[in-house]
TIVO-2410 file (N, C-alpha, C; in nm, 3 decimals):
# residues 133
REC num residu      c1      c2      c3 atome chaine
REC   1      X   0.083  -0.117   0.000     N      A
REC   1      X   0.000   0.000   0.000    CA      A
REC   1      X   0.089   0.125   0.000     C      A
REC   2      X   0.065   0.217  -0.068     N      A
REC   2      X   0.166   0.353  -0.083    CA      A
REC   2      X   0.064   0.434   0.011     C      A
REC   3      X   0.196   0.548   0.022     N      A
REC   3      X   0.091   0.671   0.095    CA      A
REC   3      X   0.064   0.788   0.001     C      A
REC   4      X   0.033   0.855   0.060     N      A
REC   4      X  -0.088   0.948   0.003    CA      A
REC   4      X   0.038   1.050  -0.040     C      A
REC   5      X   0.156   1.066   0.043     N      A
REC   5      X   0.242   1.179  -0.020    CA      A
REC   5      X   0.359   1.119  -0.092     C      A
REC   6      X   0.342   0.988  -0.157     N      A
REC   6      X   0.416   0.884  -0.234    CA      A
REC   6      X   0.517   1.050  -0.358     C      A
REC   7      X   0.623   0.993  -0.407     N      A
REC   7      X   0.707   1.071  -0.505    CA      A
REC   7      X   0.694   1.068  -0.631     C      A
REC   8      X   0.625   0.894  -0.619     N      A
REC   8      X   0.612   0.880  -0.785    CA      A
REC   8      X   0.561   0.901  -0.878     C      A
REC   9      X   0.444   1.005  -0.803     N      A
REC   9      X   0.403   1.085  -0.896    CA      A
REC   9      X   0.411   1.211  -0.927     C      A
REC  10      X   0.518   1.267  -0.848     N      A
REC  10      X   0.626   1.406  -0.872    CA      A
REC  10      X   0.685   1.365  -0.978     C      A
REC  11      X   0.760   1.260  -0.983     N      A
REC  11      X   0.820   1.233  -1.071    CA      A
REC  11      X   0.812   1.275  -1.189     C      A
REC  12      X   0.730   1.226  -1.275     N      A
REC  12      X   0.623   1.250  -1.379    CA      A
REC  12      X   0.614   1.392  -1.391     C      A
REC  13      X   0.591   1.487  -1.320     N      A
REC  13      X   0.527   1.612  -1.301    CA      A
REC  13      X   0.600   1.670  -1.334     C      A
REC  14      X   0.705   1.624  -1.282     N      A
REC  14      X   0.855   1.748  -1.258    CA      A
REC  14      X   0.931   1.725  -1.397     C      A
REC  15      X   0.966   1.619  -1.438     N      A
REC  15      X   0.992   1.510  -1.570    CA      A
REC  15      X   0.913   1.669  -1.690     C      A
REC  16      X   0.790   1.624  -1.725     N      A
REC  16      X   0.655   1.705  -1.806    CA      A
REC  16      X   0.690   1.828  -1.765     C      A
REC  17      X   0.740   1.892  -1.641     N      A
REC  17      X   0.803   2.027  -1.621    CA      A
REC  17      X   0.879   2.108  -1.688     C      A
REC  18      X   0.985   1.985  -1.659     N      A
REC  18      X   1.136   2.035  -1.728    CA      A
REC  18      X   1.103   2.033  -1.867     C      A
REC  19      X   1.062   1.929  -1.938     N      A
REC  19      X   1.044   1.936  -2.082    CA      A
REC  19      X   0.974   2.054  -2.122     C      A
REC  20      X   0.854   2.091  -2.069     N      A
REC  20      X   0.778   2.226  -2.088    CA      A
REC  20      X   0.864   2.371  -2.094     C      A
REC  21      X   0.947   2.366  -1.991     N      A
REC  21      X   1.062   2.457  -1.953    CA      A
REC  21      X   1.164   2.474  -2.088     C      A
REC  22      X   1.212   2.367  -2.083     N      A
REC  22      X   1.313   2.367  -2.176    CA      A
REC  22      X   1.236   2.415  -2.338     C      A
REC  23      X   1.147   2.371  -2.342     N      A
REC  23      X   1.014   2.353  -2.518    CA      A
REC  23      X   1.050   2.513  -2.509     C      A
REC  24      X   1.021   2.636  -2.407     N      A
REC  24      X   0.983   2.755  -2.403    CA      A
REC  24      X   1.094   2.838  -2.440     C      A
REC  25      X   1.197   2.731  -2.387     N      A
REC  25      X   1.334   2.844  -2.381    CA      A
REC  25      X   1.376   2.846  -2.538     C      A
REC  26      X   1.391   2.710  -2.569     N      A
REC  26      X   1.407   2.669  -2.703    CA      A
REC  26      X   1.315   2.777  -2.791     C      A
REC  27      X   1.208   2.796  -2.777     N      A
REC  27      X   1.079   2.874  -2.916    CA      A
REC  27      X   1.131   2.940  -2.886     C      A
REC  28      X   1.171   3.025  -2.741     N      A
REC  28      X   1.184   3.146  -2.740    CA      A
REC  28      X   1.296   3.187  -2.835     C      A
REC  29      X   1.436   3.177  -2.832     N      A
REC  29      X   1.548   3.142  -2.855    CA      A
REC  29      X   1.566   3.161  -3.043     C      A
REC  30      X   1.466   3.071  -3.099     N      A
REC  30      X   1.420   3.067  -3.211    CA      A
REC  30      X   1.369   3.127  -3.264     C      A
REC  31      X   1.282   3.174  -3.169     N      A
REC  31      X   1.226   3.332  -3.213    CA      A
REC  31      X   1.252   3.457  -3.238     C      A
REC  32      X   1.325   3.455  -3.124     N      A
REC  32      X   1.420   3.584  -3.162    CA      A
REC  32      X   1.508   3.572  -3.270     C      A
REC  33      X   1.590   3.483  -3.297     N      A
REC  33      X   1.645   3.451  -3.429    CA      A
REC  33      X   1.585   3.464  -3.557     C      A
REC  34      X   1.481   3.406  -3.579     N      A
REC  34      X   1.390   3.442  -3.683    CA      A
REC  34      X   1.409   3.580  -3.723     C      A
REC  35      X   1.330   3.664  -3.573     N      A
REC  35      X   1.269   3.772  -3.610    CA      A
REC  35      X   1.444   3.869  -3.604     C      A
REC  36      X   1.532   3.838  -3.581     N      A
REC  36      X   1.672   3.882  -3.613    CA      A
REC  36      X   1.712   3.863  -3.789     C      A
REC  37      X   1.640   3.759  -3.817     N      A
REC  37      X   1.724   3.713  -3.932    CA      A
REC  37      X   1.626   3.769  -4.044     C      A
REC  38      X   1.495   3.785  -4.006     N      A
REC  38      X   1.406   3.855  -4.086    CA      A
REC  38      X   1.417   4.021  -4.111     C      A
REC  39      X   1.522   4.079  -4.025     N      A
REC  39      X   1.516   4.189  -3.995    CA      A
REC  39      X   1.632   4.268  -4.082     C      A
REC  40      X   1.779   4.144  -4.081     N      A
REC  40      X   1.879   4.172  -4.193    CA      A
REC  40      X   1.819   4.140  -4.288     C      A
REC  41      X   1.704   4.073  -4.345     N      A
REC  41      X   1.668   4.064  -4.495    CA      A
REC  41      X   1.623   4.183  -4.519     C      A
REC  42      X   1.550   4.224  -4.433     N      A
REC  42      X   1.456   4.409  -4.468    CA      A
REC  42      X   1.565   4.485  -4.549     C      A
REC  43      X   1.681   4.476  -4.441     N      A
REC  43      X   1.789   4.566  -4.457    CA      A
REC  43      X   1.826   4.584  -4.544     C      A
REC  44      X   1.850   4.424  -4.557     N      A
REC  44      X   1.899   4.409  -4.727    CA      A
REC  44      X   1.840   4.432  -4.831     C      A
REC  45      X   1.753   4.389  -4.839     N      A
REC  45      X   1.619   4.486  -4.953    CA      A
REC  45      X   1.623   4.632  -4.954     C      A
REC  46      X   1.628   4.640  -4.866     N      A
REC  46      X   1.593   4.856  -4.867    CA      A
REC  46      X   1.726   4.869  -4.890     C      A
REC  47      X   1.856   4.795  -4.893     N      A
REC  47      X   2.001   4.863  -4.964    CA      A
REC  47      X   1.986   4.812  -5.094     C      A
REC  48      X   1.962   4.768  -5.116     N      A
REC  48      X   1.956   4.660  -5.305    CA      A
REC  48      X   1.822   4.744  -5.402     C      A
REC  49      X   1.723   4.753  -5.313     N      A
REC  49      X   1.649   4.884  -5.363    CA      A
REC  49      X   1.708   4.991  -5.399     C      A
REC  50      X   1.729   5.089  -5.299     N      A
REC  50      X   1.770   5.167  -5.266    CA      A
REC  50      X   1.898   5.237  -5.395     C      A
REC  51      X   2.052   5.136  -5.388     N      A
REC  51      X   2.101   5.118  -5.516    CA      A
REC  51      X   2.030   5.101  -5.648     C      A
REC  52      X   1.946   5.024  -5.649     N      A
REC  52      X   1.839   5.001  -5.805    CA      A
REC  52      X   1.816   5.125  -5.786     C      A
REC  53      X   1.734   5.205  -5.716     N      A
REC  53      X   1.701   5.317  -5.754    CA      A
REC  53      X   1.789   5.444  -5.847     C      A
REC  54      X   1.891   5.434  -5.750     N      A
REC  54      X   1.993   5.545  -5.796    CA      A
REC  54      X   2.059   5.515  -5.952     C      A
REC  55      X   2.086   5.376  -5.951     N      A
REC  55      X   2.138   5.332  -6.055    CA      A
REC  55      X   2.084   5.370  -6.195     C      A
REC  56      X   1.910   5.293  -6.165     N      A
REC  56      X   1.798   5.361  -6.238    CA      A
REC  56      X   1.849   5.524  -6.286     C      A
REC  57      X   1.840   5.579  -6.200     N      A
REC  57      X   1.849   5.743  -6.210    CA      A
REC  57      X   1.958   5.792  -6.335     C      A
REC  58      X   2.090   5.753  -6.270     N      A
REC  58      X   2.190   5.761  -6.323    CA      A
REC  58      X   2.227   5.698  -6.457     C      A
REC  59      X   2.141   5.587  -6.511     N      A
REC  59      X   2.131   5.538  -6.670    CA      A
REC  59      X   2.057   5.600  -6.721     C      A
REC  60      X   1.911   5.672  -6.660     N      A
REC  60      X   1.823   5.776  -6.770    CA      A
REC  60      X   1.881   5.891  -6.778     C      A
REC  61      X   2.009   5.941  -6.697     N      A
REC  61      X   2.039   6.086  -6.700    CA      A
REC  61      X   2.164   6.031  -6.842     C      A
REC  62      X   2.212   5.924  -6.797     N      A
REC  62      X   2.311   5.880  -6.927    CA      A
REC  62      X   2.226   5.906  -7.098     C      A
REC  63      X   2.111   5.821  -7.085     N      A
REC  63      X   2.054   5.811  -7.212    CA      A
REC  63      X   1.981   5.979  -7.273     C      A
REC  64      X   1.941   6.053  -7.112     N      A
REC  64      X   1.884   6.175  -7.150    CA      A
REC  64      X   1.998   6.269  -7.238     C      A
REC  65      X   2.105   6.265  -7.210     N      A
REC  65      X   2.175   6.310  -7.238    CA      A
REC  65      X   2.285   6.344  -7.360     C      A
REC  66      X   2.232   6.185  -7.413     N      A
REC  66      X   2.271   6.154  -7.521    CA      A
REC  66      X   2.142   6.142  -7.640     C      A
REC  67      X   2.013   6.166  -7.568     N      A
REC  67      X   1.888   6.181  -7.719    CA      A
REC  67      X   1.901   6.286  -7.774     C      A
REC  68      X   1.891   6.290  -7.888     N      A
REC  68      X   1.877   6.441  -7.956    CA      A
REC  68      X   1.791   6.546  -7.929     C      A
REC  69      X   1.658   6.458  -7.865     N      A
REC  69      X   1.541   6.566  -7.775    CA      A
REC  69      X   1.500   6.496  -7.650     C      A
REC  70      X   1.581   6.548  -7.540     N      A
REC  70      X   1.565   6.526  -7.436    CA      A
REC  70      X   1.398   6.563  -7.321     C      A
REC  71      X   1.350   6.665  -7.440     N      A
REC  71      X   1.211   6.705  -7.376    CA      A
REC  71      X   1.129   6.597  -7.407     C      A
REC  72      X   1.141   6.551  -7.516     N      A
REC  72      X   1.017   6.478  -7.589    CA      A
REC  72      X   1.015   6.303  -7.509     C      A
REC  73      X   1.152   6.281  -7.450     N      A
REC  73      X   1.115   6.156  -7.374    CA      A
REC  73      X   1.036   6.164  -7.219     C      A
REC  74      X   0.965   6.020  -7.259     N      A
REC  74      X   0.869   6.023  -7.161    CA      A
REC  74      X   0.907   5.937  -7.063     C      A
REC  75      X   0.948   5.805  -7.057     N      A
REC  75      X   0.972   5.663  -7.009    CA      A
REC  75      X   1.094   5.683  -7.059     C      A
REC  76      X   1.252   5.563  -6.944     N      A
REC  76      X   1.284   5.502  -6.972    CA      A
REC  76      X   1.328   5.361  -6.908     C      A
REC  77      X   1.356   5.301  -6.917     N      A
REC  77      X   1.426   5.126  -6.884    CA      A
REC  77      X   1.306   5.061  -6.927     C      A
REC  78      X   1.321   4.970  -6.830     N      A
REC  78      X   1.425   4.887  -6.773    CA      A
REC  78      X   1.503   4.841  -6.874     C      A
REC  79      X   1.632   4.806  -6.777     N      A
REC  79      X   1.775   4.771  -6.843    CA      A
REC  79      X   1.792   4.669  -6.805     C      A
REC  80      X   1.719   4.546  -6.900     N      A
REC  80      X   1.804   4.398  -6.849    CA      A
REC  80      X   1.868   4.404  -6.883     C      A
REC  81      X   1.993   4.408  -6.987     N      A
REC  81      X   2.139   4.392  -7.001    CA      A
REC  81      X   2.186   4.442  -6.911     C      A
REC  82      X   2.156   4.554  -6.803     N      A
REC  82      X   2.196   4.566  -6.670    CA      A
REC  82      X   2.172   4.525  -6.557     C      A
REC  83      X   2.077   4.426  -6.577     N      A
REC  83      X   1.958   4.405  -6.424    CA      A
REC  83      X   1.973   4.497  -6.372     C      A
REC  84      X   1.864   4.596  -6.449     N      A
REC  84      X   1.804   4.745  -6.359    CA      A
REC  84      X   1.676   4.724  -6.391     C      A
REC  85      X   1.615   4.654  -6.304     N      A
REC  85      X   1.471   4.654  -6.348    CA      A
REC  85      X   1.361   4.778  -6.330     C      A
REC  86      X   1.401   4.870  -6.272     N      A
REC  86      X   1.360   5.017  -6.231    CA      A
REC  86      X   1.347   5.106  -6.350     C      A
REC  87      X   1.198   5.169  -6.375     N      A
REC  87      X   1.138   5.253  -6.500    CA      A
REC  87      X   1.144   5.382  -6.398     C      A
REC  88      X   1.232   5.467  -6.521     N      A
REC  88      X   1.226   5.586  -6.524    CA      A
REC  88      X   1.165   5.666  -6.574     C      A
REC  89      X   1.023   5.781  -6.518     N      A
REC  89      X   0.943   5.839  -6.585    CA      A
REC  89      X   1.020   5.967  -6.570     C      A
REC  90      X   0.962   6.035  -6.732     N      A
REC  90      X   1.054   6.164  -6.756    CA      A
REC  90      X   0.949   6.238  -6.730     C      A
REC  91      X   0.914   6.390  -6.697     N      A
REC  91      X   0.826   6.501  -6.694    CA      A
REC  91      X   0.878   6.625  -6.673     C      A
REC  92      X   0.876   6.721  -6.766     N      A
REC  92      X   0.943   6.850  -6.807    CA      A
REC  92      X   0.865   6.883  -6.705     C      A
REC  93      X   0.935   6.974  -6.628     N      A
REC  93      X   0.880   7.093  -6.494    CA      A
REC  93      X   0.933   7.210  -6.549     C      A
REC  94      X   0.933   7.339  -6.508     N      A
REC  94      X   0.912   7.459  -6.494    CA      A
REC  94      X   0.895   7.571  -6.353     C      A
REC  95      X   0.940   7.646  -6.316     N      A
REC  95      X   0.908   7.734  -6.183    CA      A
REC  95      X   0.842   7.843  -6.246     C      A
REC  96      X   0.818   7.958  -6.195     N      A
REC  96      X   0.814   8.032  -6.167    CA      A
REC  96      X   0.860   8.136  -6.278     C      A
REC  97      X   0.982   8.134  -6.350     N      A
REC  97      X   1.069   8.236  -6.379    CA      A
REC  97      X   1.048   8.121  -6.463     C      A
REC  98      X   1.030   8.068  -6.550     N      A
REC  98      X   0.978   7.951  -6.678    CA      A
REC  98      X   1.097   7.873  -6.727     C      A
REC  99      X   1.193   7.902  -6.632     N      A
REC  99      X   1.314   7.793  -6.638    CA      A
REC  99      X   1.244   7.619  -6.665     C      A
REC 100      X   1.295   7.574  -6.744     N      A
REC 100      X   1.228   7.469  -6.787    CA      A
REC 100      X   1.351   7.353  -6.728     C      A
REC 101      X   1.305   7.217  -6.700     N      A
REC 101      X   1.375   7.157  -6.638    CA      A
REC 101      X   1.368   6.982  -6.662     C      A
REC 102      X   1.358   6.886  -6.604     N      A
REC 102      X   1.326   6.754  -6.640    CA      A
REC 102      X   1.328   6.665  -6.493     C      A
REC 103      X   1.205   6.646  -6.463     N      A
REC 103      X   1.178   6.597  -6.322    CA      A
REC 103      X   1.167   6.422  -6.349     C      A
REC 104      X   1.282   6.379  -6.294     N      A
REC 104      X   1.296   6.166  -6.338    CA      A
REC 104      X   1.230   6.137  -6.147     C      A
REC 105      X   1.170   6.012  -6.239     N      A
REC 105      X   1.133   5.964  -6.124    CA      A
REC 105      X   1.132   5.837  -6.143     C      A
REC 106      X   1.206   5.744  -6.051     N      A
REC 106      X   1.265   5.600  -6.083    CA      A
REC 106      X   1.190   5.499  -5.964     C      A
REC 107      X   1.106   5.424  -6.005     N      A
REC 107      X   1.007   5.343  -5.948    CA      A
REC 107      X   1.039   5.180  -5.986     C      A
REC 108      X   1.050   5.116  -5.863     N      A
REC 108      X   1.071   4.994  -5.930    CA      A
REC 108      X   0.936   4.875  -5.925     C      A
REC 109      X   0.950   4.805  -6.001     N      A
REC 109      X   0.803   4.710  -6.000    CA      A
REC 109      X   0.769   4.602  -5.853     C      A
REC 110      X   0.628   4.569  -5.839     N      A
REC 110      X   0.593   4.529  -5.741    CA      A
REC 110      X   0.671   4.400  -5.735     C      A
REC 111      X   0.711   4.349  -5.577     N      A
REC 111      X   0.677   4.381  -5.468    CA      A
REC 111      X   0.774   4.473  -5.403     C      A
REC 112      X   0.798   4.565  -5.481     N      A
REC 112      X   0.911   4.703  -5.409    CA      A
REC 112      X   0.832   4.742  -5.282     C      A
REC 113      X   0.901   4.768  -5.190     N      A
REC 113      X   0.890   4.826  -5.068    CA      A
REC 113      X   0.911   4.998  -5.058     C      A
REC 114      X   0.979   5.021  -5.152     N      A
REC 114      X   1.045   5.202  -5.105    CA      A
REC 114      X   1.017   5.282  -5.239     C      A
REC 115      X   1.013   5.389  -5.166     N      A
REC 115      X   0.914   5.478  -5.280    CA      A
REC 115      X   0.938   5.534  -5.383     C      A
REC 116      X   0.942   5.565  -5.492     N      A
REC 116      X   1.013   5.627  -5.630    CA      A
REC 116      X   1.116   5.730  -5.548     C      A
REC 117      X   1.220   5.732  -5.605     N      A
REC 117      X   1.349   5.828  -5.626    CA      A
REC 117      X   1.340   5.927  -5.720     C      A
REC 118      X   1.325   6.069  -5.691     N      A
REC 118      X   1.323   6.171  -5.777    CA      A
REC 118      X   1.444   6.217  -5.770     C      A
REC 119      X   1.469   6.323  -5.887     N      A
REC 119      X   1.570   6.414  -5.930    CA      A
REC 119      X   1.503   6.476  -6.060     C      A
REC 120      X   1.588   6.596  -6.006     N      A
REC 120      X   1.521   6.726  -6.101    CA      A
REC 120      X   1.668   6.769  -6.158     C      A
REC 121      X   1.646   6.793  -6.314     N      A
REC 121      X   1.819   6.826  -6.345    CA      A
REC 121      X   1.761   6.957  -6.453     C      A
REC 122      X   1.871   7.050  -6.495     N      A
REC 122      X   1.818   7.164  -6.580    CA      A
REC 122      X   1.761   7.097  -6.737     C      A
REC 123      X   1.734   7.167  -6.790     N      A
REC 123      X   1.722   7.196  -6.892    CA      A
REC 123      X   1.826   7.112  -6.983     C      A
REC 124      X   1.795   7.079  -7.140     N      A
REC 124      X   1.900   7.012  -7.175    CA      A
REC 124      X   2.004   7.107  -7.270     C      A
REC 125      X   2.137   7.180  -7.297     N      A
REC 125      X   2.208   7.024  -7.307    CA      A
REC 125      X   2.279   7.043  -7.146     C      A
REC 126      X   2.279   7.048  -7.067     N      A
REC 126      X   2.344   7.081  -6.966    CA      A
REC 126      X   2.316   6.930  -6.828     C      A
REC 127      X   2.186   6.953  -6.790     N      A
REC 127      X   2.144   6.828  -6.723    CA      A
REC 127      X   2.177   6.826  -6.618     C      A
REC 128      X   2.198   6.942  -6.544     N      A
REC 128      X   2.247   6.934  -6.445    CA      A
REC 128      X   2.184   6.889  -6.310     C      A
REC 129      X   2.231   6.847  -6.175     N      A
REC 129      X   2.113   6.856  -6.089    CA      A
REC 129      X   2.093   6.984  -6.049     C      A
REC 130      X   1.960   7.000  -5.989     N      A
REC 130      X   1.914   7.116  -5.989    CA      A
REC 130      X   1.823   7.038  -5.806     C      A
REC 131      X   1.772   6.955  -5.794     N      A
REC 131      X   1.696   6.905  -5.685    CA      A
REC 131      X   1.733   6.774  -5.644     C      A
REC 132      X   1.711   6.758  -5.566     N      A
REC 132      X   1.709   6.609  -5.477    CA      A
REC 132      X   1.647   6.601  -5.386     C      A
REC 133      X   1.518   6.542  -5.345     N      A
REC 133      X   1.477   6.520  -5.191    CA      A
REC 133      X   1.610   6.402  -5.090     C      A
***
């Protein structure tokens, strides 16, 4: 006959304890890792973007530069022979004082995260920058 404050069924308890214990530390552990390792991918996207963008920029100011009518373009890329998959829209601006100008704006296709890259450069043949946010 056992008694009523018998061990052997601590045993068990404490056993189903530790494993529970340990299960928590472990997810936890894992978790944070995840959400660490998910966090350098962001990073990395918004720098690889980020570059596409500029890159973008810097091949339509190449090609603007070299059309014979730099007003009349509207669109340019993408550049697969470059993997620049980023379209550059062209739109003649103007102020005030009717300085005429060429506002690019370099957007890359979905599932992009970050927002078109502008630049504003003069008038052509010159091209200069003139803006940057």
């Amino acid at each position: 006959m056992r008694r009523a404050g018998s061990p052997d069924g601590f045993v068990l308890v404490a056993v189903l304890g530790g494993l529970l214990i340990v299960g928590a530390v472990v997810f936890a552990l894992l978790f944070a890792v995840t959400l660490e390792a998910q966090a350098a991918r962001a990073a990395q996207a918004a720098v690889v973007e980020r570059a596409a963008l500029e890159g973008a920029l810097q091949l339509a100011l190449a090609e603007l530069a070299a059309h014979p009518d730099p007003l009349a373009v509207t669109s340019l890329g993408p550049w697969a022979a470059l993997a620049a998959d980023a379209r550059v829209a062209v739109q003649p601006v103007s102020d005030a004082e009717g300085t005429v100008g060429l506002r690019l704006e370099a957007a890359l296709p979905p599932p992009a995260r970050r927002r078109p890259a502008v630049l504003v450069v003069s008038a052509p043949p010159g091209l200069e920058r003139l803006w940057r946010p």
